[in-house]
N, C-alpha and C positions, 0 to 999 in steps of 0.2 A: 415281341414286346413293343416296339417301336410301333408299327403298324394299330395296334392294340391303343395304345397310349395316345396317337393322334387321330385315329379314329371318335375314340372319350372325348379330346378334350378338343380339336377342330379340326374338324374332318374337311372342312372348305382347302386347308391347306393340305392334306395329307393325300387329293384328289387335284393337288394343282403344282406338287411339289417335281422338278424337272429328274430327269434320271438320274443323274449324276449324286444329286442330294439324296434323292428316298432310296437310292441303291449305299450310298456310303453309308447314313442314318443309319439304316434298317441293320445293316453286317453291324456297323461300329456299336449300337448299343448292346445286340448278342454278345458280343465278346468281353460284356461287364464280369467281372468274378469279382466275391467278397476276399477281398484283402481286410484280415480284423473287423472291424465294424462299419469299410468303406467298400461300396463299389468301385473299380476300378478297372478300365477296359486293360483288356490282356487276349489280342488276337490268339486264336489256338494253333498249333503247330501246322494246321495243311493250311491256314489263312497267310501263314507267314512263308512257308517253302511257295506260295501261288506267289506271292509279292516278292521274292528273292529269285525266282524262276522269270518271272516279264523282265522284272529290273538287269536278271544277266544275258535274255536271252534282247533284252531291248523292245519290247513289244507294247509296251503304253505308249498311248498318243498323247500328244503334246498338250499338257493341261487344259489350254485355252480350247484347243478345241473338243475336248472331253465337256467341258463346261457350257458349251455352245450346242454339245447335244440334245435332239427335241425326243417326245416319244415316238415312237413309230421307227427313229434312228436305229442302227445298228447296236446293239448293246451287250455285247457278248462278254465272255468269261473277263477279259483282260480288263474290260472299263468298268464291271464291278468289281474287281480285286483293288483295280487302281483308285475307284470311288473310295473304297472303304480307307485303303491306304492314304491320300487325299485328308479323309476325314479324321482318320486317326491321326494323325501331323497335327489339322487344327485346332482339334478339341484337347494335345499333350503338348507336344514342345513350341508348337505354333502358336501356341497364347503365349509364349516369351516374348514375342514379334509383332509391334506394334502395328505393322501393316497386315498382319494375318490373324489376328487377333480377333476382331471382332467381325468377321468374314461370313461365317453363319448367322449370326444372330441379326447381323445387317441385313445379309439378304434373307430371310425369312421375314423378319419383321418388313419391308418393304413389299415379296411377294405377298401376303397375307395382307398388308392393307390394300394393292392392287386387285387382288382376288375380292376382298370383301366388294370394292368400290363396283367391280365387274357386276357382282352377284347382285348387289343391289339393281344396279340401273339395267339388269337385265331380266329378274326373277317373273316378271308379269308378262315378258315373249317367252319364256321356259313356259308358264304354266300353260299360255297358250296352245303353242307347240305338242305339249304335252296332250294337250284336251285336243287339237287335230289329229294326232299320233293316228287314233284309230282310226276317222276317217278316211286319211290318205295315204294306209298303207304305210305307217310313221314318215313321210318325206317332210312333214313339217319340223319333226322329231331329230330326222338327221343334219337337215338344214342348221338345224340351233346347234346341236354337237359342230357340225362343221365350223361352223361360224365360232363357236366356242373355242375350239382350238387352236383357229387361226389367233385369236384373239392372249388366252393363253402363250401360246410362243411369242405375242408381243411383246406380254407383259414379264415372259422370260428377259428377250432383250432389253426391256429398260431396266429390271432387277441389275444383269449383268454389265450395262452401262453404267446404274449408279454406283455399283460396287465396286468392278474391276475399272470401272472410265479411263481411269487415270494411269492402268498401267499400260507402261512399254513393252516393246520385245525383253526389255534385259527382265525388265519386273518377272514377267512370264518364266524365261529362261530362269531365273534365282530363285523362285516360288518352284517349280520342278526338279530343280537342284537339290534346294531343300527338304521337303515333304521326299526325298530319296536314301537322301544322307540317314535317316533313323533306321532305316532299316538294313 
């Protein structure tokens, strides 16, 4: 549904969104059920024994650097249980929380206008790239991907800078505490 949803309505972000987010995203809106005439996420019982299983056996990594993951990174079972869990905090008890609050919608809205700003000032070396593709075997082709990416995980770290900037070690540490404590 997720995938579906931002593919519709902007696929620039849904092909730019770091792992951490399109893995929590992607689980957190699955797990919507109609409660009466609302949806309302409700992880199903193997989402919740996965997230009570890492939390006893201690096996999630330290938020910040879950957060700091790129693609290509290591991304197995435990950092998307802990994404979705993560997401599920913010999107329920976490909007009680003036510092956590608005934590998605910042950094989306920030990556998405970075990605736009990319896409613009880049779109006329893509098409290029693209029209050499055939000539040279796509090394024009992979070059722009390369470069794409590197450029991407920039614009991870300033999303991450402008959002998280400000926090400390304890921030970190009470933000992990927290998003633990609900479950």
């Amino acid at each position: 549904i997720a995938d579906q949803f931002l593919r519709h309505k902007n696929r620039r972000l849904l092909n730019s969104l770091p792992p951490w987010l399109i893995m929590g995203l992607a689980i957190h809106i699955g797990t919507h059920r109609m409660k009466g005439s609302r949806l309302e996420p409700k992880p199903d019982e193997w989402d919740m024994e996965a997230i009570r299983e890492g939390l006893r056996e201690d096996s999630f990594k330290p938020t910040k650097e879950l957060i700091s993951a790129r693609d290509g990174d290591s991304f197995d079972r435990n950092a998307r249980i802990q994404s979705l869990a993560m997401i599920q905090f913010l999107r329920t008890k976490g909007q009680r929380n003036k510092k956590y609050k608005n934590i998605i919608s910042d950094y989306l809205g920030l990556l998405d206008k970075k990605m736009r700003e990319f896409q613009k000032s880049r779109s006329d070396e893509f098409v290029e790239a693209v029209g050499e593709a055939g000539d040279d075997d796509g090394d024009s082709l992979r070059r722009w991907i390369s470069e794409w990416e590197k450029k991407r995980n920039a614009i991870y770290d300033e999303c991450q800078k402008a959002v998280f900037g400000s926090w400390d070690d304890d921030d970190w540490k009470r933000f992990d505490d927290d998003w633990k404590k609900i479950f």
